[in-house]
N, CA, C and O of each residue as an XYZ file, in Angstrom:
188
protein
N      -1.960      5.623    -11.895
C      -2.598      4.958    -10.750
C      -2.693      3.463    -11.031
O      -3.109      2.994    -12.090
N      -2.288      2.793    -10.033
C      -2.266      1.345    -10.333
C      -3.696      0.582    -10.199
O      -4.625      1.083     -9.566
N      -3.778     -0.559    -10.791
C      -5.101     -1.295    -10.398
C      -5.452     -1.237     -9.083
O      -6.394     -0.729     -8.475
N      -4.288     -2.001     -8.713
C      -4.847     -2.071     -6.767
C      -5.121     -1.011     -5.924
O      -5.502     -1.224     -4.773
N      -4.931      0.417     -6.480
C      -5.298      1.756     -6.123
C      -5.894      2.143     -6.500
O      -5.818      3.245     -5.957
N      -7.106      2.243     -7.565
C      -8.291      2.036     -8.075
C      -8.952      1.530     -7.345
O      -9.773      2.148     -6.669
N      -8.782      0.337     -7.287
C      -9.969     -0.658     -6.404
C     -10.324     -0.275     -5.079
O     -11.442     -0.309     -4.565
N      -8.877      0.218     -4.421
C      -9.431      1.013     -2.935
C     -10.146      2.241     -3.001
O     -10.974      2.384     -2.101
N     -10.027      3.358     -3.999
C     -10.310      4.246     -4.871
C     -12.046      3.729     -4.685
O     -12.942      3.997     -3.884
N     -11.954      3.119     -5.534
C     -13.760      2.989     -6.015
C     -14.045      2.119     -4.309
O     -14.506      2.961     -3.538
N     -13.943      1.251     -3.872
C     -14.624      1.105     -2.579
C     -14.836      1.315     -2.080
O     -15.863      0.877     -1.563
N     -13.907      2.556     -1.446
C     -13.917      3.360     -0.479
C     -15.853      4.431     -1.193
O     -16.852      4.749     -0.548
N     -15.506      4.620     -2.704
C     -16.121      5.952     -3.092
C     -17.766      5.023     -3.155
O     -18.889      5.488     -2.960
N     -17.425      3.791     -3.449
C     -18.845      2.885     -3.594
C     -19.800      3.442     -2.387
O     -20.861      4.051     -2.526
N     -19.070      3.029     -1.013
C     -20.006      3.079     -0.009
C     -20.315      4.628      0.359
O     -21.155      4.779      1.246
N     -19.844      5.599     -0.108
C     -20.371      6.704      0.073
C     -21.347      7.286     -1.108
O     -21.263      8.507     -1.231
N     -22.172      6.695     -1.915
C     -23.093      6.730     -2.415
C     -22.185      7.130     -4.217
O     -22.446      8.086     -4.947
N     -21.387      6.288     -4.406
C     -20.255      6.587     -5.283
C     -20.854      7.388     -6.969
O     -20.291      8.284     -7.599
N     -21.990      6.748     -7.264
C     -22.433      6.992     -8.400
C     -23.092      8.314     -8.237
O     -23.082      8.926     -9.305
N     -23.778      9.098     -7.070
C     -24.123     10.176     -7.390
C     -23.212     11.265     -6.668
O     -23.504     12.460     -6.721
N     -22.276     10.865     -6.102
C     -21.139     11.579     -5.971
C     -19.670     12.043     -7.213
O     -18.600     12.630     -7.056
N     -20.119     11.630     -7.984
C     -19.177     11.719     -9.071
C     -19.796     12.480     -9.806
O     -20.985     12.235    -10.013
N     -19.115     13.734    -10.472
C     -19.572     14.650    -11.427
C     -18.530     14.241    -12.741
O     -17.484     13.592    -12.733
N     -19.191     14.827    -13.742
C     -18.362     14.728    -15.214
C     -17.212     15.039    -14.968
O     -16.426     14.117    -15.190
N     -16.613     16.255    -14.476
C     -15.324     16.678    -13.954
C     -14.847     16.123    -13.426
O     -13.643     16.211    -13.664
N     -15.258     14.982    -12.174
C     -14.172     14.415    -11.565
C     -14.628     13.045    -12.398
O     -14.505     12.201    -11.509
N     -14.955     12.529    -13.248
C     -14.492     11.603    -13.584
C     -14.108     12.346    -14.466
O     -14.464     13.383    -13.906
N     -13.568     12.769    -15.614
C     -12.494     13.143    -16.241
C     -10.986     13.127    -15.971
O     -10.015     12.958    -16.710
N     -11.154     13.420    -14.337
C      -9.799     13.236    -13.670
C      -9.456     12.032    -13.563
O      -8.572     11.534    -14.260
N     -10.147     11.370    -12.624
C      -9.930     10.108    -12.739
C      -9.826      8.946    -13.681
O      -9.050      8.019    -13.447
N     -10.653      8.981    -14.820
C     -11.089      7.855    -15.796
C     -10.744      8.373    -16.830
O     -11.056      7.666    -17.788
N     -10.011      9.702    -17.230
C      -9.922     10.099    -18.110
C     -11.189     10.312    -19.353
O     -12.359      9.980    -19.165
N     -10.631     10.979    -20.724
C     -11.562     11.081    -21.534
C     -12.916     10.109    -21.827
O     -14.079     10.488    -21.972
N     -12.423      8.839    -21.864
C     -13.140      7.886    -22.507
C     -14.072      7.426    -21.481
O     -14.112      8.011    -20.399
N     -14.970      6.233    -21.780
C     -15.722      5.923    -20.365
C     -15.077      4.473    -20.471
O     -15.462      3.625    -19.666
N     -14.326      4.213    -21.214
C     -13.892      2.583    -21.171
C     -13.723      2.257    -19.404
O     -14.415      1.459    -18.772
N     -12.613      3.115    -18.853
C     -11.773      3.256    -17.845
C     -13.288      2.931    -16.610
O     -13.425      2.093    -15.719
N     -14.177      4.007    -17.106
C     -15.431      4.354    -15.936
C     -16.157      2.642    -16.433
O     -16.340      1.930    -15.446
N     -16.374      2.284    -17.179
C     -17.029      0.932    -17.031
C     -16.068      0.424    -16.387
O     -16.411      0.578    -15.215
N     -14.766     -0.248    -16.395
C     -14.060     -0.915    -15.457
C     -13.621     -0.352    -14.142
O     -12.766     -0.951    -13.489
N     -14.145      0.748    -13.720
C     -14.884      1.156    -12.402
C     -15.582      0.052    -11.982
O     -15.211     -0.873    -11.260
N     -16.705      0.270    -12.552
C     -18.433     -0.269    -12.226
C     -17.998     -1.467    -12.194
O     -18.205     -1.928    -11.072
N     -17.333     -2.440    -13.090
C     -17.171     -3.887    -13.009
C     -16.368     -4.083    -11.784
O     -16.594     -5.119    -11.159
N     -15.597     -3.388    -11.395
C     -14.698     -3.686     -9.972
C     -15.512     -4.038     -8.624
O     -15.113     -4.676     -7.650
N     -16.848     -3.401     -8.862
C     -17.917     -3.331     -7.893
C     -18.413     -5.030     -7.956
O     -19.323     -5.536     -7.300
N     -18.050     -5.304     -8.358
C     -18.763     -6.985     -8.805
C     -18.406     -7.709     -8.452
O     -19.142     -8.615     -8.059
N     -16.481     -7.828     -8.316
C     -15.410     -8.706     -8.100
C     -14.899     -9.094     -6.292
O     -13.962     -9.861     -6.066
C-alpha cells in the first residue's frame, strides 16, 4: 500500500471515530506486526 493510500485510508477512518474503531486484528492487517507503521498512522492526522 502506498503512502498516498494510507493517508486516504486513515482520513477517511479518522472521521469515523478511527481510534475506537480499530481492533488489534485489524491493525495487524493493516500496520502490520510492529506499531512503528500505527504511530505513522497517528502522525498523518497532524499533517
Amino acid at each position: 500500500m502506498s503512502e498516498e493510500n494510507g493517508r486516504i485510508i486513515t482520513d477517511k477512518w479518522m472521521k469515523q471515530d478511527f481510534k475506537s474503531f480499530l481492533t488489534k486484528g485489524v491493525q495487524k492487517v493493516f500496520y502490520g506486526k510492529d506499531g512503528d507503521d500505527l504511530e505513522k498512522c497517528k502522525r498523518l492526522e497532524v499533517d
